[in-house]
C-alpha positions as CSV (number, residue, x, y, z in Angstrom):
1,X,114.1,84.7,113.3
2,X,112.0,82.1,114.8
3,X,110.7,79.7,111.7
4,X,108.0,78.2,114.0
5,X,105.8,81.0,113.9
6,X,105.1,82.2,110.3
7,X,103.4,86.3,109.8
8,X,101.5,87.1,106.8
9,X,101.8,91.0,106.3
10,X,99.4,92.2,104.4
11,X,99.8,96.1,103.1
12,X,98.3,98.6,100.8
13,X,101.8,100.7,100.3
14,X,105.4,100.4,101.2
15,X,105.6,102.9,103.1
16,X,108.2,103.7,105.7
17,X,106.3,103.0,108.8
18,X,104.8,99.8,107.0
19,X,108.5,98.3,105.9
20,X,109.9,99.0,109.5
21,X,107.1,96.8,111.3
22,X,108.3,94.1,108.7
23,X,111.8,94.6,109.4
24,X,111.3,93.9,113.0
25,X,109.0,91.1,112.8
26,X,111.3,89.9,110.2
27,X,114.0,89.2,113.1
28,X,111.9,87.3,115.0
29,X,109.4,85.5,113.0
30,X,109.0,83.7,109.4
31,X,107.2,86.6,107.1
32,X,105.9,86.3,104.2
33,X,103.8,89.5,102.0
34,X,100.9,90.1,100.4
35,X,100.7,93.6,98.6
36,X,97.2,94.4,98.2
37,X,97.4,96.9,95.4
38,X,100.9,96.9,93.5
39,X,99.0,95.9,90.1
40,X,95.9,98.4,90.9
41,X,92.5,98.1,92.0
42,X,90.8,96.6,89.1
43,X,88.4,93.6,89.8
44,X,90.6,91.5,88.3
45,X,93.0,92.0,90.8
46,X,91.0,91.7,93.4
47,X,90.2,88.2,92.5
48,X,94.3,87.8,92.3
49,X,94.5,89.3,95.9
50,X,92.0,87.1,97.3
51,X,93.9,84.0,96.3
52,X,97.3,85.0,97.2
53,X,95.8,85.8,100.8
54,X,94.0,82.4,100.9
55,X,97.7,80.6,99.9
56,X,99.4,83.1,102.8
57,X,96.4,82.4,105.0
58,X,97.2,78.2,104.6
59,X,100.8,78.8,105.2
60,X,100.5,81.7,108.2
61,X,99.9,81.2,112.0
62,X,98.7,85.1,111.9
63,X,97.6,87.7,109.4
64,X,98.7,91.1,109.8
65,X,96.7,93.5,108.0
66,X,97.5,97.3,108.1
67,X,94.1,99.1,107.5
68,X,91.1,98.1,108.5
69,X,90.1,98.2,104.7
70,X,87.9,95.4,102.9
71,X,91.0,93.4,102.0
72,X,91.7,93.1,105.5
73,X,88.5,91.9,106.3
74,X,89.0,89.3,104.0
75,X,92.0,88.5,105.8
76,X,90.6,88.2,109.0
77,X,87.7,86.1,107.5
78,X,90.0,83.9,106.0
79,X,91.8,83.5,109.3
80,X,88.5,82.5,111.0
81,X,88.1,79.9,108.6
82,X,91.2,78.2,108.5
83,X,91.9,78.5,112.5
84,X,94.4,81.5,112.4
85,X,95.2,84.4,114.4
86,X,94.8,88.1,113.0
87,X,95.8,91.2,114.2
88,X,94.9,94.9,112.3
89,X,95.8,98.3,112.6
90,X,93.7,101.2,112.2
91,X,95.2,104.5,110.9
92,X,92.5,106.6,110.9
93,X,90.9,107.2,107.8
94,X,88.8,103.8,108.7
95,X,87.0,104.6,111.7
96,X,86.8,108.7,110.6
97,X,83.2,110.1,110.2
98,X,83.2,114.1,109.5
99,X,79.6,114.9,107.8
100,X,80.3,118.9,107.7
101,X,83.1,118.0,104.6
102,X,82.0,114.7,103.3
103,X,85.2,112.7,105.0
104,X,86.0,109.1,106.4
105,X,85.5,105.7,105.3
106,X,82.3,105.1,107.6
107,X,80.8,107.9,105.4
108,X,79.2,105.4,103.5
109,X,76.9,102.6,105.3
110,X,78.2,99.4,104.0
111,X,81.7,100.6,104.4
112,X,80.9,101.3,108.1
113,X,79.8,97.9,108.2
114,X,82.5,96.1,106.8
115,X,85.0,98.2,109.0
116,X,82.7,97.4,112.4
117,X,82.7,93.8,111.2
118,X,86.7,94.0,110.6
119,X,87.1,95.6,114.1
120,X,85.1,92.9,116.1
121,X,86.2,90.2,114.1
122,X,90.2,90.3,114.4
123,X,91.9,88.7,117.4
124,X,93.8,92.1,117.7
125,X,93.0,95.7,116.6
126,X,96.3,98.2,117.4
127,X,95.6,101.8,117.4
128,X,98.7,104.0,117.4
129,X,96.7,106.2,119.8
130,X,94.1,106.2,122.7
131,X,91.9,108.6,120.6
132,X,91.4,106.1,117.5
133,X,89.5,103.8,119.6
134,X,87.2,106.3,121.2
135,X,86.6,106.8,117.1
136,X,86.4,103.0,116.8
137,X,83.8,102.7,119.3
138,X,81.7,106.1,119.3
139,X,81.7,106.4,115.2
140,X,82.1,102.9,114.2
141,X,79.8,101.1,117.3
142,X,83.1,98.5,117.5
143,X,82.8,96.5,120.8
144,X,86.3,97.3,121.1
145,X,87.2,94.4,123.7
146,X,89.7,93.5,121.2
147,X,91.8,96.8,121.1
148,X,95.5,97.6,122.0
149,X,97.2,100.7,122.0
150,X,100.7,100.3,120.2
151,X,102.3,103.7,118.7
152,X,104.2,103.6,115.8
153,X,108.5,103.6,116.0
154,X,110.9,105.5,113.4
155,X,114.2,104.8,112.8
156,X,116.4,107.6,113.8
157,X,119.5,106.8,111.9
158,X,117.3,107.6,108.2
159,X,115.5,110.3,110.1
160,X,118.3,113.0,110.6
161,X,119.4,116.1,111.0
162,X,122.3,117.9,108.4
163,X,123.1,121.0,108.6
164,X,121.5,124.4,109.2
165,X,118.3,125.0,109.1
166,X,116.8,127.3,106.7
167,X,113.4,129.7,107.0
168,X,111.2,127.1,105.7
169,X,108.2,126.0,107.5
170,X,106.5,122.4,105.5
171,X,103.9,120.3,106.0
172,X,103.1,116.9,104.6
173,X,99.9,115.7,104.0
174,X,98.6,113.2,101.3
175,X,95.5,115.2,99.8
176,X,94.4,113.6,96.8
177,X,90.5,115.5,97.1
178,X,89.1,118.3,98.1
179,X,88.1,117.3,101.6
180,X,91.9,115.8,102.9
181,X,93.3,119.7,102.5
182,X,90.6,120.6,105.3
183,X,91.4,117.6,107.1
184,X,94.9,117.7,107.1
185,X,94.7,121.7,107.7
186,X,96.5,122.5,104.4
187,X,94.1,125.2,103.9
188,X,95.0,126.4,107.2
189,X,98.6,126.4,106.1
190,X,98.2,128.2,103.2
191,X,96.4,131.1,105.1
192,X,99.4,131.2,107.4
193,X,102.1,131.7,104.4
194,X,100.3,134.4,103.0
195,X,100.6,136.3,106.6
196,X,104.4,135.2,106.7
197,X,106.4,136.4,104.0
198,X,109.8,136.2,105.2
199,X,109.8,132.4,105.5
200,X,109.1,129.6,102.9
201,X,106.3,127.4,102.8
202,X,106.4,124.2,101.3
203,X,103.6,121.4,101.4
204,X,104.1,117.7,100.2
205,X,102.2,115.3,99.3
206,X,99.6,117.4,97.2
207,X,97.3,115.9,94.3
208,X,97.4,117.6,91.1
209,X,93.6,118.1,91.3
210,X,94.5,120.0,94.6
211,X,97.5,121.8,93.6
212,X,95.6,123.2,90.4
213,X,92.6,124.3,93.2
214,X,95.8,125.9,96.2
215,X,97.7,127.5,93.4
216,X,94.7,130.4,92.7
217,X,96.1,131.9,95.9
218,X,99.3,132.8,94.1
219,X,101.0,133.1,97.5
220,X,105.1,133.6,96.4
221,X,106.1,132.1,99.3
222,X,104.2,128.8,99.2
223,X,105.5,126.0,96.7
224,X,103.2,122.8,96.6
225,X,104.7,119.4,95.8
226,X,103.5,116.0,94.6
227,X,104.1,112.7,97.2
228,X,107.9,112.5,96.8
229,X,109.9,109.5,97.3
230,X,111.0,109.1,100.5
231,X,114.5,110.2,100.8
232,X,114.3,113.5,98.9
233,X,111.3,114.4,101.5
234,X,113.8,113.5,104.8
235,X,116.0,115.8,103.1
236,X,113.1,118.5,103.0
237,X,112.6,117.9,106.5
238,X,116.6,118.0,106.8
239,X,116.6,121.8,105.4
240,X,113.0,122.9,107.5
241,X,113.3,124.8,110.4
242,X,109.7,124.6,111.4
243,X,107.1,121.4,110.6
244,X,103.4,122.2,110.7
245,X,100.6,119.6,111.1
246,X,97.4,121.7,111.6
247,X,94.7,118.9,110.6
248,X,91.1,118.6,112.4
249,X,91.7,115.2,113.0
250,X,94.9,112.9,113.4
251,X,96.4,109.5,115.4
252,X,99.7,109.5,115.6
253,X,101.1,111.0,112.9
254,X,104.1,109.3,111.2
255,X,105.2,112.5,109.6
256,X,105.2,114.6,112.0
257,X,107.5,112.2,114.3
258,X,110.1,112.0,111.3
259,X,110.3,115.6,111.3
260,X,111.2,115.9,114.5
261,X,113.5,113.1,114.3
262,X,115.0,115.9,111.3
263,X,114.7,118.5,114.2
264,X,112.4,120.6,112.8
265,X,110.3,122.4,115.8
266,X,106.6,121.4,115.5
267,X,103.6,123.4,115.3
268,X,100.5,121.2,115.7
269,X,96.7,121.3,116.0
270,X,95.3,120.2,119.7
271,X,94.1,116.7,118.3
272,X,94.8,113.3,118.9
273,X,98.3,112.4,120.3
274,X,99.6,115.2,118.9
275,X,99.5,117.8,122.1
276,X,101.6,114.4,123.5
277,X,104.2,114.0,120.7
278,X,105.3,117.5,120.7
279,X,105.1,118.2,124.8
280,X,107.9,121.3,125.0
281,X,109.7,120.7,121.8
282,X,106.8,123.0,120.3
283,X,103.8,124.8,119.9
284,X,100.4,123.3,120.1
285,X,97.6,125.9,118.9
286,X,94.0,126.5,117.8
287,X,93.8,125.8,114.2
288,X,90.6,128.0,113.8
289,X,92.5,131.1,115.2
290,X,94.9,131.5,112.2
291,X,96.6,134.6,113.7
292,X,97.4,132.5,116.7
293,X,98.5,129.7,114.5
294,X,100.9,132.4,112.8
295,X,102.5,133.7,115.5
296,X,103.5,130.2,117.1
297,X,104.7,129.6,113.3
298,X,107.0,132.6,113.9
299,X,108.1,131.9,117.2
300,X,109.4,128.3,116.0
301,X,111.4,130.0,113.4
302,X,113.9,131.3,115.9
303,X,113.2,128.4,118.7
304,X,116.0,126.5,119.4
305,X,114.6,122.9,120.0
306,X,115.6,121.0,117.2
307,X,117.7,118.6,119.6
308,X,114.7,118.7,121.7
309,X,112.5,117.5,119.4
310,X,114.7,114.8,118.0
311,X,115.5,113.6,121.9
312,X,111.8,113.6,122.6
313,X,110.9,111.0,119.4
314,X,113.6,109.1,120.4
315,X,113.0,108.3,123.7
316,X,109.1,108.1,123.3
317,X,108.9,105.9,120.3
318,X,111.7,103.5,119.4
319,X,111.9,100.5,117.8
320,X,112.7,98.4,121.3
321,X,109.5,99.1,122.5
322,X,107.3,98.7,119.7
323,X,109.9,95.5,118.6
324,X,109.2,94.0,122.4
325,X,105.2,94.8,121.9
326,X,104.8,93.0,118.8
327,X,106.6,90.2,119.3
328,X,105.3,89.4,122.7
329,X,101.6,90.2,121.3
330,X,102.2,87.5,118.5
331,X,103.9,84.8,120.4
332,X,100.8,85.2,123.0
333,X,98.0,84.5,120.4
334,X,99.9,81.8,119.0
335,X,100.4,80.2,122.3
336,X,96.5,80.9,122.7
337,X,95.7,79.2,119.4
338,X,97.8,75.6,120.2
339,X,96.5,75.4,123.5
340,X,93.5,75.5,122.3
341,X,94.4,72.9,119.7
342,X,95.5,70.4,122.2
């Protein structure tokens, strides 16, 4: 760790992809936390939030926001003020604009402008994928000048095989309304289990709202599960033979890459780096051609590319690259910022 340069890593969740960027900026810089939502999203917190980012702005060189969500534009305000550097990644949801279903944050006009303002605002914007900054720029109007392309890394050690597969084909996809299962393809999934008996279907990550909505199909085959914590999902990827992300829209998905780390053999909608991510370990298909989408779902229940899969992740996304990126991207705007000082 290098105590001369001091992160402030502000997040929304602690989720997996979320804890290992801190881990690895952990070894090379002083970081410190702020987590945006841990005692909910009443005003009252917000107020609490704001303050603990002003204290971690004082203290930080940079802010590192994940999200390009309002708190994060307070943290790149903040960091104008007070002389700092800040950096923000986009997932996805933030620069998303799909009328036809009612989904994305720039739906609604002062969201879109906060997010454009978030965008242009921040010293650095990282995009896991190419494809998020064409969405930046085309549904946002970001300037995107500011944009780097930095994928995500997973840590193959948690993210392993054990054992035999079984006939179980899953999908995991956070819908907590109505318009996520379309995005995510869940819908699509379900129509694909009802034309697949023989194999299991299992879907995690669904909304009791939803579940009540998927479970008038009364497919046997299909079993719908809440967001689980983490390890008891690796160990559903663990028993999967097949993992299925069939959404109309996507980045990089962080899922998809643990699975295949788990050697489960992808089947995945031709969007965003997805066609990339799964290259021959897979099947990429038309998501609107459902008996096409079936029968690449049966063919990956007897392909032998589990190792392939896992190999593919590993090479293509590890932690020494990302590691390497992040570092050298913060040492450079700090070096930037006391130059400019002197």
């Amino acid at each position: 760790m290098s105590s001369s340069i001091r992160v402030l890593v502000v997040r929304p969740s602690r989720s997996s992809f979320i804890e290992e960027d801190i881990a690895l900026l952990s070894k090379h810089f002083d970081v410190r936390t702020v987590d945006v939502f841990e005692k909910g999203r009443s005003i009252g917190n917000s107020a609490k939030v704001f303050f603990r980012l002003l204290r971690g702005t004082l203290w930080a060189d940079v802010t590192y926001s994940w999200f390009a969500e309002i708190y994060a534009l307070w943290a790149v305000r903040l960091s104008r003020l007070l002389l700092r550097k800040s950096i923000v990644i986009v997932g996805g949801y933030e620069v998303a604009r799909i009328p036809e279903i009612g989904y994305g944050k720039l739906m609604d006009p002062k969201n879109a402008r906060d997010v454009r303002r978030t965008l242009d605002r921040a010293d650095v914007i990282l995009t896991v994928s190419d494809g998020l900054k064409r969405d930046a720029v085309d549904n946002a109007g970001a300037k995107g000048d500011n944009f780097q392309t930095l994928p995500t890394c997973y840590d193959s050690g948690r993210f392993s095989p054990s054992g035999p597969k079984d006939a179980i084909v899953l999908t995991v996809a956070l819908c907590d309304e109505a318009a996520r299962v379309k995005v995510k393809g869940v819908d699509v999934f379900v129509e694909v289990a009802n034309r697949i008996p023989h194999a299991r279907f299992e879907a995690i990550g669904i909304g009791n709202a939803v579940k009540s909505t998927l479970a008038d199909s009364a497919i046997e085959n299909l079993e719908l599960f809440s967001p689980l914590p983490l390890e008891e999902m690796i160990e559903h990827m663990r028993r999967a033979k097949v993992y299925c992300q069939l959404s109309m829209r996507e980045g990089l998905p962080n899922a998809l890459c643990e699975a295949m780390l788990c050697e489960c053999v992808p089947v995945v909608s031709a969007v965003g780096a997805m066609p990339d991510v799964v290259g021959d370990a897979g099947f990429v298909v038309d998501r609107d051609d459902i008996d096409g989408v079936a029968e690449a779902v049966r063919k990956a229940l007897v392909k032998d590319a589990g190792a392939t899969a896992r190999s593919r992740i590993m090479n293509r996304y590890s932690r020494a690259k990302r590691e390497e990126r992040l570092v050298n991207i913060i040492k450079g705007l700090v070096q930037k910022k006391r130059r400019g000082n002197d």
